[in-house]
N, C-alpha and C positions, 0 to 999 in steps of 0.2 A: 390224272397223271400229275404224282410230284417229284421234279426235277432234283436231285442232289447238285451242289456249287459244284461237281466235278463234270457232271453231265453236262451244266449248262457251258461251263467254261470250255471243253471242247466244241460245243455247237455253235460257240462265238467264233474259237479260232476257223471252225469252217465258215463261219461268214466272210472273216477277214484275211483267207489264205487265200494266195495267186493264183495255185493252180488247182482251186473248184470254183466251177461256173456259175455265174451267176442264176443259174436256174438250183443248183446245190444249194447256192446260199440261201435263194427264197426260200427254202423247202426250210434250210434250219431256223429260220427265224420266223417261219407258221409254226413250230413246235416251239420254238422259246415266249412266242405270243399265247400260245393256247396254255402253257402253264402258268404266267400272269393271268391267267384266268377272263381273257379277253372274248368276247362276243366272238361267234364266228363270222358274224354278218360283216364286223369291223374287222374279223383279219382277211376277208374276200377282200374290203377296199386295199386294205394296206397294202397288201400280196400281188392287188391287179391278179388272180385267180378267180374262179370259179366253184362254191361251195365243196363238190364233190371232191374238188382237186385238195382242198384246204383238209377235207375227211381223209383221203385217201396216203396223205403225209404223214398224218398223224399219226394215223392205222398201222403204219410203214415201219414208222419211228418206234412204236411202244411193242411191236412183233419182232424186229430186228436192229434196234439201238442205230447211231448214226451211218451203220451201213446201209440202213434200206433207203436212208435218203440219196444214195448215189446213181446216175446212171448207169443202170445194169449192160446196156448195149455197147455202153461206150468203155466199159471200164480198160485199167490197164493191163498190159499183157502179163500174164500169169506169170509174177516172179517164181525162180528155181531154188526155194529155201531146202536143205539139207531135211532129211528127218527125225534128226535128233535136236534143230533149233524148233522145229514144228510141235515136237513131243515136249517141249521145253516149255513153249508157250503156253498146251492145254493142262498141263502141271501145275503153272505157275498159275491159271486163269481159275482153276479151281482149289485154290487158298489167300490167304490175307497176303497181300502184298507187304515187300520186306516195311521192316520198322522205318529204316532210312528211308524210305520213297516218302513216308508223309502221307498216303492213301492210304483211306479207310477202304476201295475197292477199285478195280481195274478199269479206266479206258483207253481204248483203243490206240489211241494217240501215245499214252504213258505205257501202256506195256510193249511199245513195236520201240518208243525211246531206253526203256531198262534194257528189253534184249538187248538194242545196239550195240548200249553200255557194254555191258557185260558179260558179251558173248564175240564181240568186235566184228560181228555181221552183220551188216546192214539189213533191217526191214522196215517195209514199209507198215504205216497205222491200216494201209488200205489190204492187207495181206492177212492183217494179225482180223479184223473186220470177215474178209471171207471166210477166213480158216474158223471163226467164231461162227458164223452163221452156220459151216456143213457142220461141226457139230455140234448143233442145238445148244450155245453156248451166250444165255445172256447175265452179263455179271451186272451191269447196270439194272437189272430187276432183281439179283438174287443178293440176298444180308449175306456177309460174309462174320467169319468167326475169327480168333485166335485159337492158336492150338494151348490150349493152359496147363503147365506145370503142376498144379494140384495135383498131389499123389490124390486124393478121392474124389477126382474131377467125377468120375461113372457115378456113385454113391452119390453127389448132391444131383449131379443133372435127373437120376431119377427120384431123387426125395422131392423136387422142385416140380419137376413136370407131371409127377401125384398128384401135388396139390391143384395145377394147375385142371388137368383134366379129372380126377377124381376127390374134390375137397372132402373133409371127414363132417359127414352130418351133421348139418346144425352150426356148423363152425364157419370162422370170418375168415378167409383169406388175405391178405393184406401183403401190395409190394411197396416198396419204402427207396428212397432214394435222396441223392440231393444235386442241384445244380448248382453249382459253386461258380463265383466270380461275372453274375450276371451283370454286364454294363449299363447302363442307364446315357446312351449318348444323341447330343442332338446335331440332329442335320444342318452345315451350313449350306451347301450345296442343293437342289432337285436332286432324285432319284431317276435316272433316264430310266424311260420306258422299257429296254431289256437288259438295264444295270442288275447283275444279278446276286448280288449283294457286294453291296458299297463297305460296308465294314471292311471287307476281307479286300477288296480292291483300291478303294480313298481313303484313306485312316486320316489324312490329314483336312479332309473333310469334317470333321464330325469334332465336338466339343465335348470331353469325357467330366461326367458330375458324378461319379462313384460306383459303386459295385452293391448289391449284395446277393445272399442264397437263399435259394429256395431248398425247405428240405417239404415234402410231398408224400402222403402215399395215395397207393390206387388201390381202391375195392375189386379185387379179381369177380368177382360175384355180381357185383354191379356197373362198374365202369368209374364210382363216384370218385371223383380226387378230394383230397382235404392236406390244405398246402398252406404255409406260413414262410413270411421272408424273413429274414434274420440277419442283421451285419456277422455275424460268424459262425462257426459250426463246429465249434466243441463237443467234449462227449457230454458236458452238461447242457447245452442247446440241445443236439439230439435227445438225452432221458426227457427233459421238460418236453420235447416236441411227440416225444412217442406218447408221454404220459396224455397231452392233450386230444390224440387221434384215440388211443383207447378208449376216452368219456364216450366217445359218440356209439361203442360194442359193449358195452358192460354186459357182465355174467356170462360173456359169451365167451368158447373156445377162439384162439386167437391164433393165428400160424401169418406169422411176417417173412417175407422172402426180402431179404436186404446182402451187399455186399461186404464184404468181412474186413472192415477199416477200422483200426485201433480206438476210434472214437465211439465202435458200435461195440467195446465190450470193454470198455473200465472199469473198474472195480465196483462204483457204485451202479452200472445199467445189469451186470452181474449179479450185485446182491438184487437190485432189482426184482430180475426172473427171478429168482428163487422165492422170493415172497410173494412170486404171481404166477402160481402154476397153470394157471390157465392158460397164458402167453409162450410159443415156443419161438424160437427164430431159427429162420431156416437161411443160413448164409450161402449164395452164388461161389462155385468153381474161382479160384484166383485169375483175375484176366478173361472174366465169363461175363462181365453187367448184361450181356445181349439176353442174358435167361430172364433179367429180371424187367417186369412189365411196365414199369415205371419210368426203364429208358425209353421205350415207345414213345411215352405220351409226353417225356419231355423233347422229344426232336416234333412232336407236332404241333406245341406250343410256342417254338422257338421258330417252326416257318412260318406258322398263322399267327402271331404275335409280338414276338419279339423282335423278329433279325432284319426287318424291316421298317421297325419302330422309331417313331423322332420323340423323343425324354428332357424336357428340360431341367429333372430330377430325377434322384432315386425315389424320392416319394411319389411322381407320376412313374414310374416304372411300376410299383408295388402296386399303384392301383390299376393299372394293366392289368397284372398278373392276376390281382384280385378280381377283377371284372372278368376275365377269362375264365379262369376253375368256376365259379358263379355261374358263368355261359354256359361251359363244358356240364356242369352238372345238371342244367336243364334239361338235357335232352341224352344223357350219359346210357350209356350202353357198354357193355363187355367186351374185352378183347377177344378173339377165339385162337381161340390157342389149340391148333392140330397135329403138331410134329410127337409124338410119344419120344418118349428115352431111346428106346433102342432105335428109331432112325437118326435122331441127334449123336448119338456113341456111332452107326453106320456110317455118315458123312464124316465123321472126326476122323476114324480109321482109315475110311479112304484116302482124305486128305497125307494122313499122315504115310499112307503105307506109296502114294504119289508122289511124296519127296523123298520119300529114301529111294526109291526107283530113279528119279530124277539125278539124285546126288549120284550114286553107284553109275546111271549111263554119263554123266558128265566130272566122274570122280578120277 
């Protein structure tokens, strides 16, 4: 189980809110323990629990998100929410939350404060929680999307997802990507125990020695990364960076899935392809990077490596980074990739045909 900083930050504020019990609060802080990756022996001590009890939260947690950690016997009296704020919420629970909220995906706590917002009805997180549980509703497990403006958003998700599940014989698949603006900062402060990341919470903690980028791709085929840092990320860093990832495929058919950033088709990465027919590039829907496999493995380098990291340089940062894809590639393995085209274009559709339903009953 890996926690996103939006999960864990609600599990905190139930530790530190008044009106949950402190048998609530144990319960979230055996889950915010067991994703530090702690011994369960040591969160029986910590908990003052009992093995099974420490299993049985966890189990709770990762089946039903911070609602299953509540007393079910005790809970509150069934608020009388209207059923148009009800239909609103499971609307709103199955698409990307607006641009202004800042979430990459819903909890509990943040979609029961929007409604309030801006619907001037009060709900509670503990309402928005049940109503998410009857219908089989977990956003904290499920990726959420943007809807993309791409007039041929259909057209690439299925040239993408081809390659993904059906590559063309013989041929290298390759995702490409870059991590722009990685910090290199060092810790003045500890790291408390279920500090769940101090970047985003202590900034005045920490001593900033510079930035650079990683541009990376992944072998769809093997799992293997082959990644280089770079102080910038021009379209002439990216040609020299593709040119150096192509040595490692020669003679071979070549299909790159990359996102379609003014750097990735200047004039000379242009003339490029053309003098390398072998190479095609297959560029991500506008406001689509979730297609591409690259974003994966950089949000899991970023909680196994980076976002917890102490740097008393960018050059210790780089050899991090280096020493990681090195790791990674030891024991590298394949994403699986199972969603086909047409349930990716079903979920979009829904999505979309769920807010105009929404707007029209709230228009």
């Amino acid at each position: 189980m890996e926690l996103s900083v939006k999960n864990i930050a609600e599990l905190r504020d139930m530790i530190n809110d008044r009106d949950i019990s402190a048998n609530v609060a144990t319960r979230a802080r055996i889950v915010l323990w067991h994703n530090e990756r702690r011994p369960k022996k040591e969160i029986v001590k910590l908990a003052g629990v009992s093995l099974p009890t420490v299993n049985l939260w966890i189990s709770r947690y990762e089946s039903e998100g911070s609602a299953g950690l509540l007393d079910r016997s005790r809970a509150a009296p069934r608020e009388q929410v209207p059923a148009n704020i009800r239909g609103r919420i499971l609307a709103l629970t199955r698409s990307t939350p607006p641009v202004e909220t800042g979430l990459t995906h819903w909890s509990s706590r943040e979609m029961a404060k929007y409604v309030t917002r801006t619907t001037g009805r009060s709900v509670s997180w503990h309402f928005v929680a049940k109503l998410w549980r009857e219908n089989g509703l977990q956003p904290w497990r499920q990726g959420t999307f943007k809807i993309s403006r791409d007039p041929d958003f259909a057209d690439k998700v299925m040239d993408i997802v081809a390659l993904y599940l059906n590559p063309p014989e013989g041929a290298v698949v390759l995702s490409y990507g870059e991590k722009t603006q990685i910090q290199a900062l060092d810790r003045t402060q500890p790291l408390l125990p279920i500090d769940f990341d101090a970047t985003e919470k202590r900034t005045h903690d920490y001593v900033r020695h510079g930035t650079t980028n990683l541009l990376a791709t992944l072998d769809v085929g093997t799992g293997k990364v082959f990644g280089e840092c770079r102080p910038t990320r021009t379209g002439g860093d990216f040609l020299d960076f593709i040119k150096k990832a192509m040595k490692l495929h020669q003679d071979k058919e070549i299909h790159i899935v990359l996102d379609n950033l003014s750097t990735h088709t200047t004039p000379d990465v242009m003339k490029w392809l053309e003098d390398n027919p072998k190479i095609t590039f297959h560029f991500t829907p506008k406001g689509s990077s979730w297609i591409n496999q690259i974003e994966t493995w950089f949000d899991i380098i970023t909680k196994q490596s980076i976002r917890r990291g102490t740097f008393s340089s960018v050059k210790a940062l780089i050899k991090q980074i280096r020493d990681y894809i090195e790791h990674w590639n030891s024991t590298a393995k394949p994403f699986t990739w199972t969603a086909t085209a047409g349930e990716i274009l079903a979920k979009v559709k829904l999505v979309e045909t769920n807010i105009k339903k929404l707007v029209a009953n709230n228009g």
